[in-house]
C-alpha atoms as one frame of an Amber mdcrd trajectory, in Angstrom:
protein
 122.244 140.795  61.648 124.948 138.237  62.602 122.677 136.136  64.733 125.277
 134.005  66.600 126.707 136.489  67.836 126.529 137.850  71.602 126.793 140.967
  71.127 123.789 143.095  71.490 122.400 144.356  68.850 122.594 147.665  69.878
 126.427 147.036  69.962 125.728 145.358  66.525 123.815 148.652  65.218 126.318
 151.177  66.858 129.405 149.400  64.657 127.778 149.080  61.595 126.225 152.898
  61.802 130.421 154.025  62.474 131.422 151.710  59.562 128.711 153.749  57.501
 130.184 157.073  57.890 133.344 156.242  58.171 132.795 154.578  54.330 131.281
 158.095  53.627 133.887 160.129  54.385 136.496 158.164  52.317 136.703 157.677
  48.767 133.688 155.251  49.305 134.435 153.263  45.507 138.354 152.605  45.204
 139.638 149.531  46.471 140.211 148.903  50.568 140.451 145.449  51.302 141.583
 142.064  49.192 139.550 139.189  50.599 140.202 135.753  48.783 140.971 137.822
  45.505 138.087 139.949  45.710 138.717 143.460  46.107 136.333 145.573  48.532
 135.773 148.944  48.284 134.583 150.919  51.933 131.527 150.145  50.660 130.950
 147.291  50.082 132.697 146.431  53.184 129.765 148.187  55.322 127.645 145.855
  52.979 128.740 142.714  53.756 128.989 143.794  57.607 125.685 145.342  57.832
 123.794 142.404  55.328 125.323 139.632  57.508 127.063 137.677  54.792 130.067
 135.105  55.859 132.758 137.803  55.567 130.640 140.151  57.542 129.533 137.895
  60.216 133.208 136.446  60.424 134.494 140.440  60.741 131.952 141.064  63.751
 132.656 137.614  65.359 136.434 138.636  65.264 135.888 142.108  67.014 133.715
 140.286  69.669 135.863 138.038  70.591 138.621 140.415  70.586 136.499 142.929
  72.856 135.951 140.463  75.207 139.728 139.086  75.373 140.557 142.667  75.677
 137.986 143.772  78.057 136.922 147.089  75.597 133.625 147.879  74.021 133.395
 146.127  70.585 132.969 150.064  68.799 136.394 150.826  70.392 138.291 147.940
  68.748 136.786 149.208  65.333 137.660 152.592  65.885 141.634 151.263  66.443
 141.487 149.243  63.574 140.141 152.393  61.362
């Protein structure tokens, strides 16, 4: 998972498991995010995040470096933005 990353990967692992039951207690299959004219559902969006694909890695490199501008725990900066 997201290897170039400096997060831990228990801070990698505590995100991803919050993005995967947050996705389960939405309406996991309709559409939640446009990306480059692809349309994500919550889903899929824990997919790419949790199988390390460009749009996943580039999502957890954003919330690092936001987590260490803002001086928070990376989990907290996902719970804002959910």
């Amino acid at each position: 998972m997201a290897r170039d990353l400096k997060m831990d990967d228990a801070a990698v692992t505590e995100i991803v498991e919050y993005l995967r039951r947050w996705a389960a207690g939405t309406a996991n299959d309709r559409p939640f995010l446009v990306l480059m004219g692809r349309t994500l559902t919550p889903e899929e969006f824990v997919n790419e995040v949790e199988n390390d694909t460009p749009f996943g890695s580039s999502f957890l490199r954003y919330i690092e470096e936001q987590a260490r501008r803002c001086h928070v725990r990376p989990l907290s900066l996902v719970y804002q933005a959910i």
